[in-house]
C-alpha positions in Angstrom: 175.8 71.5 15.0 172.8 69.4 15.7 169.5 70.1 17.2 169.9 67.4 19.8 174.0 68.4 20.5 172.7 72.4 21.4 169.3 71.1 23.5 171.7 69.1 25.7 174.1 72.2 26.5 170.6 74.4 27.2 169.6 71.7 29.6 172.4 71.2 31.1 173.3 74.9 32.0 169.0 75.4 33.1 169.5 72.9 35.4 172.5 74.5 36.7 170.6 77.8 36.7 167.7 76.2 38.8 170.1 74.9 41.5 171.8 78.5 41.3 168.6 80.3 41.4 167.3 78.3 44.5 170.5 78.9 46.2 170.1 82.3 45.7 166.7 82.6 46.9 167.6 81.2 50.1 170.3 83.9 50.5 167.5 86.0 49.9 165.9 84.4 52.7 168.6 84.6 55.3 169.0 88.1 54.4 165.5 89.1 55.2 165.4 86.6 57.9 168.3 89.3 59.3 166.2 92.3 58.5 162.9 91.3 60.1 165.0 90.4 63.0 166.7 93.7 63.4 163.3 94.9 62.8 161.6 93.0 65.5 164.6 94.5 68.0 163.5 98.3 67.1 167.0 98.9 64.5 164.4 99.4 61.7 161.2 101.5 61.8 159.0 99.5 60.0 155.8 98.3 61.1 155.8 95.5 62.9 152.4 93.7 61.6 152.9 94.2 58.5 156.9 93.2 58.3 155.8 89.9 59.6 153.1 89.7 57.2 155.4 90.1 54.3 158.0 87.8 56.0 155.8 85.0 55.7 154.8 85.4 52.3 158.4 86.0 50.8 159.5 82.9 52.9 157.4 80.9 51.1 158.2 82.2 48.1 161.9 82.0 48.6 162.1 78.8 50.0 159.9 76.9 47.3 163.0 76.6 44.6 164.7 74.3 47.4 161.6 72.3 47.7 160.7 72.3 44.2 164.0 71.2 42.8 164.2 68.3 45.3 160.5 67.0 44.1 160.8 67.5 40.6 164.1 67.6 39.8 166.6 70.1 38.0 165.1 69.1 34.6 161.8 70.2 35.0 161.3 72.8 32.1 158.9 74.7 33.6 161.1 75.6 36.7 162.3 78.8 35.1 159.0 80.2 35.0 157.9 79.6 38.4 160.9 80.8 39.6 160.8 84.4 37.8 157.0 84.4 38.7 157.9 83.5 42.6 160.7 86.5 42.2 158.0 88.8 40.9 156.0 88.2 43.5 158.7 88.7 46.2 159.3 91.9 44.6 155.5 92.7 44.7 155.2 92.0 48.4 158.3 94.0 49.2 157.5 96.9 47.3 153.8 97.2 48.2 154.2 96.8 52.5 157.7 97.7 53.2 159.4 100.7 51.3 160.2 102.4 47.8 164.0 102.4 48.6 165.5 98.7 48.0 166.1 100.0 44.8 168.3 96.7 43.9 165.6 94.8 44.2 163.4 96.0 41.7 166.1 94.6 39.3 166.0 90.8 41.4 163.4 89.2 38.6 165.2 90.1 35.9 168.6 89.2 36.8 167.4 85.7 38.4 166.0 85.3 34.5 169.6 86.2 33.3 170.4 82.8 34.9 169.0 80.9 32.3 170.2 82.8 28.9 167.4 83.0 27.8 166.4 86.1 25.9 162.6 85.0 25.7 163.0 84.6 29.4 164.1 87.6 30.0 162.2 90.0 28.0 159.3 88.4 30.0 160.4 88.7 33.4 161.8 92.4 32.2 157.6 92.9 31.2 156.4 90.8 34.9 159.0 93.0 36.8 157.6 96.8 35.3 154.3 95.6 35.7 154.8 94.6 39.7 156.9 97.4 40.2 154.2 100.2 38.8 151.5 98.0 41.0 153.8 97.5 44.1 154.5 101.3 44.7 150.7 101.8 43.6 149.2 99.8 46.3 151.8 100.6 48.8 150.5 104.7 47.9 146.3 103.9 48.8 146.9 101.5 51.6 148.4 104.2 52.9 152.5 101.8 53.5 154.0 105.2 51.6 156.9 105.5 54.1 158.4 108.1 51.7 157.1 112.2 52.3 158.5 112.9 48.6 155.6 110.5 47.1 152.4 112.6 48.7 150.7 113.2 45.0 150.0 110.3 42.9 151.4 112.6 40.2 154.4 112.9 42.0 154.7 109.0 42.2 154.6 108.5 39.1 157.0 111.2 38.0 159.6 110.7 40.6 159.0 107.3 41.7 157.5 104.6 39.0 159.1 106.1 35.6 162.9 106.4 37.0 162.6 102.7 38.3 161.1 102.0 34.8 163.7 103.7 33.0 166.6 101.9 35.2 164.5 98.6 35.0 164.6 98.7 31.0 168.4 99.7 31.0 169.4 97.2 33.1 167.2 94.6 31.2 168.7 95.8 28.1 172.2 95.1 29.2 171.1 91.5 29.9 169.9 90.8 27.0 172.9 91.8 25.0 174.9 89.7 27.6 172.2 86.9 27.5 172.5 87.2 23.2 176.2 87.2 23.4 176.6 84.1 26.0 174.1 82.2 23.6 176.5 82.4 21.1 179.2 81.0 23.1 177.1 78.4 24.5 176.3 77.3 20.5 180.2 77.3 20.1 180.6 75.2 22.7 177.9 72.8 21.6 179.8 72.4 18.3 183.2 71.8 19.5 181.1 68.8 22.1 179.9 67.3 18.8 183.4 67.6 17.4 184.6 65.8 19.9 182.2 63.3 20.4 182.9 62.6 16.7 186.7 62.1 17.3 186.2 59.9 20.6 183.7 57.7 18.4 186.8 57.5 15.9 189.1 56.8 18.3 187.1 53.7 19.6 186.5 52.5 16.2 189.8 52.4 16.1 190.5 50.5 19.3 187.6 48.1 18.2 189.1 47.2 15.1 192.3 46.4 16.8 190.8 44.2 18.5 188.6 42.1 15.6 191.5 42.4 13.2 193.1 39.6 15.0 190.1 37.1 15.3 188.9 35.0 12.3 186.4 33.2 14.8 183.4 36.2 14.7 182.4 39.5 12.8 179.9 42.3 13.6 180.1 41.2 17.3 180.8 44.9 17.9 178.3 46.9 16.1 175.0 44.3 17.2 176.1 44.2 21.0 176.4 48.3 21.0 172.8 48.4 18.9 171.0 45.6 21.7 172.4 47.7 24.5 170.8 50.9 23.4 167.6 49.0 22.7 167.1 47.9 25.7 168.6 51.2 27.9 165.7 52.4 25.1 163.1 50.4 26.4 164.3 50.7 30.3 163.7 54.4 29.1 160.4 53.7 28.4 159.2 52.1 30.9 160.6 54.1 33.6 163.2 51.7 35.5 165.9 53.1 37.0 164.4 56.5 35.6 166.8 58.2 38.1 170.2 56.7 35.9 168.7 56.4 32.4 168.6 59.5 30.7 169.5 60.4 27.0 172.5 61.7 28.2 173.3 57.8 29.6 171.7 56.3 26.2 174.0 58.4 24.0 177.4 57.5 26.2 176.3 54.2 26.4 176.1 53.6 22.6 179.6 54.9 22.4 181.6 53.4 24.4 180.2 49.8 24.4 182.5 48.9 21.5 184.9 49.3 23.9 183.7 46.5 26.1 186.5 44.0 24.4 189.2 45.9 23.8 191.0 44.3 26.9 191.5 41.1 24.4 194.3 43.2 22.4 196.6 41.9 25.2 195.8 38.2 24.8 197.8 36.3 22.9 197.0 35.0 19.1 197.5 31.6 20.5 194.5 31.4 22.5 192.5 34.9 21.3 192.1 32.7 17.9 192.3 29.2 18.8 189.6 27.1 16.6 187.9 25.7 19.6 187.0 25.4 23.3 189.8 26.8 25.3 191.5 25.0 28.2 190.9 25.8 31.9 194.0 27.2 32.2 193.5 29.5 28.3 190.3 30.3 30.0 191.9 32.0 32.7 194.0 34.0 30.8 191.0 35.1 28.2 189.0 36.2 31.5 191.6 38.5 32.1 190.5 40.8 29.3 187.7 42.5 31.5 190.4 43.6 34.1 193.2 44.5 31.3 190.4 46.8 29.4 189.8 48.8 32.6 193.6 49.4 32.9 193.4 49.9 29.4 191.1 52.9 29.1 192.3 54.1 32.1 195.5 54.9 30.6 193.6 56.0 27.5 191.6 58.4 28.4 193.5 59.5 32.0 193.7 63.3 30.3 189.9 63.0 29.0 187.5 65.8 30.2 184.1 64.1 30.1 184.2 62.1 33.4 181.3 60.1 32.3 182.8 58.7 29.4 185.4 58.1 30.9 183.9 56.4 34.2 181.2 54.5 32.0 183.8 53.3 28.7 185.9 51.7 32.3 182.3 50.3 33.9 181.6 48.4 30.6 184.9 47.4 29.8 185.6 45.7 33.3 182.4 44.9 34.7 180.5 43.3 31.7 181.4 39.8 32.9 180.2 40.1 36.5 176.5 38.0 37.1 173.9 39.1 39.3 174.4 36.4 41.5 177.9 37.4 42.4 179.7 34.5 40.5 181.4 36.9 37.2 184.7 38.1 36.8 187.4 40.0 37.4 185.7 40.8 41.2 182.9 38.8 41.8 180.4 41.9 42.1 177.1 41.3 42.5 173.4 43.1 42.3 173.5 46.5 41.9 177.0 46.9 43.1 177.8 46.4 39.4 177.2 49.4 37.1 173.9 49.6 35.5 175.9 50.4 32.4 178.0 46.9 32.8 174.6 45.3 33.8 172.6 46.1 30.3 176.4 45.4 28.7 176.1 42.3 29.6 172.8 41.2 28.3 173.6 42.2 24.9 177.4 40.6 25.2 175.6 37.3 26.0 172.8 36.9 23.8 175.5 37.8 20.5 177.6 35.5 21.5 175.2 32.7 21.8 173.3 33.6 19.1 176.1 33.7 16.6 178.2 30.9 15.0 181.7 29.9 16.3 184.1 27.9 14.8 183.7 25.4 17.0 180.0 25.2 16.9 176.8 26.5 15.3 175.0 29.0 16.1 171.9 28.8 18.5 168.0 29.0 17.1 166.9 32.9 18.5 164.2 31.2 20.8 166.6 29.5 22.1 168.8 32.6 23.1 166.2 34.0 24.7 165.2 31.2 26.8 168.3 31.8 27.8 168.5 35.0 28.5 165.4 34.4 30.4 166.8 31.6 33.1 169.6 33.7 33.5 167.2 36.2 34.9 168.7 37.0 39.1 171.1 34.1 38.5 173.8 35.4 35.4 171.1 38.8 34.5 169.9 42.1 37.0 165.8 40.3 36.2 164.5 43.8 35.4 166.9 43.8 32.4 166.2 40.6 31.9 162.3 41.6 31.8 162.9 44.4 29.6 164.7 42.6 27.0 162.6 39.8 26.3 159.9 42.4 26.4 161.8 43.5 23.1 162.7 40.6 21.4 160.8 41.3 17.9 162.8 44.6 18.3 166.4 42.9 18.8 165.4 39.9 15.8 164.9 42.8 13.6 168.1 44.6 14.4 170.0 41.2 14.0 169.0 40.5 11.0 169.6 44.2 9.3 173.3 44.1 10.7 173.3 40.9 8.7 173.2 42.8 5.2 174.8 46.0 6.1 178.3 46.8 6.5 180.0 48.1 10.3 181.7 51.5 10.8 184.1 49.4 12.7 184.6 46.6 10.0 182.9 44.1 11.6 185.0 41.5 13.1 185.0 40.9 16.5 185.3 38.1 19.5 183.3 37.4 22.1 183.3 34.7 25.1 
């Protein structure tokens, strides 16, 4: 299993564990909403003052996951520390102004760390949690918030108080990490059956690619340099931080496996006019620009049983959409702007510049300046203009590619048709 295969599955389930974790901290919140209400009525004995006082605090505290995860995001890796930290100090305000006997609570730290499967994480929220625990009950005894007659001595405080909830604290925490140990095994399983089958879906399309180029003696490698120029430049929209809210590596890595795909509706075109040795006719051309909508019936049916709905949805976005133009004046549905996928969108750039920049039976192959200059007035008319942008801002970075596919042979044998 790789490194990069297992760091996706641990950042997928912690950002799953912050939305969790936030959601149960506003439970928390609601439930102590309840309780200071029921206080403030006279049900519960506990003074008033300093109930509200702690009310405050812990609804800052509880509510600052919400908040948090909708400014920074899921991903944020530091999340999971704050979040522990915040539960630590809910538990230190409960512990320390209202009473020694939510006992459940003192194990709340801990078991929001479990969350996250992290045995680091939990061996230091286990530590945070003894250490505000011991202090909580400490302060709560000289400040003179001691609701409990039993607890008069310090001695007895710390005999019958602070070592039994250390003793249950470090049993408890013990159980979670065996349970955090064992679910980090299954999560590495997991992360080696994904790689599995990420390495039988890319065999699968290399499959469906060849397919496709098998029949066409017009162009080769078509295939293998449009999928490298469309992760270069969803690389370099990375980089720069456009649509930062789509791009991720996550998107990079799907996209680079399913844009071989973007032809494969041209297996239902016929020889006649998939390898004619010239410029088709108005009425051939009709019938080739039906390969865009054929391919998105075609991996529907392919992958209709297929788990991974984004494969799925993005192999379908490229394989339709890739022929649609900003301005609204592509095929199969005339889409325009951003109502085309981002993933057709950057599909498109790349399909467009191989095709022009390659030789065709029936003529030669443009000069790369050229290419690009086209690219470049195609900007808001045929291209989205911030892919546009971000492609020519590459161009010694695509030139370079070109030319090493040039000497080196494609997984997918390298023969391929483009329009």
């Amino acid at each position: 299993m790789s490194n990069a295969t297992l760091s996706r599955v641990i950042n997928k389930n912690e950002e799953d564990a912050n939305r969790s974790v936030a959601n149960v901290m506003l439970i928390t919140f609601v439930l102590f909403t309840v309780i200071y209400i029921l206080n403030a009525a006279g049900i519960f004995v506990i003074d008033k003052p300093v109930m509200t006082a702690a009310y405050i605090i812990s609804a800052l505290l509880l509510l600052l996951p919400k908040i948090l995860n909708k400014r920074c995001g899921t991903s944020a890796k530091y999340l999971k520390y704050l979040y522990v930290l915040f539960a630590d100090l809910f538990l230190l305000v409960v512990t320390s102004t209202l009473t020694y006997h939510t006992v459940v609570i003192y194990a709340y730290p801990i078991a929001i760390a479990g969350l996250y499967f992290s045995q680091k994480l939990t061996k230091l929220s286990t530590a945070g949690t003894l250490a505000v625990t011991a202090a909580g009950q400490f302060i709560a005894f000289y400040i003179g918030r001691n609701n409990d007659h039993n607890f008069q001595t310090i001695d007895r405080l710390v005999l019958f108080s602070v070592l039994p909830r250390f003793l249950t604290l470090l049993s408890f925490a013990a159980l979670l990490l065996l349970l955090t140990k064992r679910t980090s095994k299954l999560l590495s399983d997991d992360a080696d059956n994904y790689e599995q089958l990420l390495s039988h879906n890319q065999e699968m399309i290399c499959g469906f690619a060849t397919l496709v180029e098998n029949r066409d003696e017009n162009t080769g490698g078509h295939i293998k340099r449009t999928s490298i120029y469309a992760e270069l430049l969803a690389r370099e929209l990375q980089r720069t931080e456009k649509y930062s809210d789509i791009i991720t590596d996550e998107f990079i890595e799907c996209l680079a496996m399913v844009a071989p795909l973007h032809d494969i509706g041209k297996i239902s075109i016929p020889d006649s006019i998939l390898c004619k040795p010239g410029k088709l006719t108005d009425e051939e051309f009709e019938i080739m620009k039906s390969h865009s909508a054929k391919g998105g019936e075609i991996i529907k049916g392919v992958f209709i049983h297929s788990s991974d709905e984004n494969y799925k949805k993005m192999a379908y976005e490229v394989a339709r959409y890739h022929h649609e133009k900003w301005n609204g004046r592509g095929y199969p549905e005339g889409l325009s702007g951003t109502d085309i996928p981002l993933s057709a969108r950057i599909m498109a750039v790349a399909d467009v510049f191989d095709a022009v920049s390659e030789k065709r039976c029936y003529r030669d192959a443009m000069p790369l300046e050229k290419c690009f200059d086209i690219i470049s007035e195609g900007s808001g008319r045929d291209f989205d203009p911030i892919l546009a942008e971000a492609f020519l801002n590459i161009r010694d970075t695509v030139t370079m590619a070109r030319n090493n596919t040039m000497s080196k042979p494609d997984i997918c044998e390298e023969k391929a048709h483009t329009e």
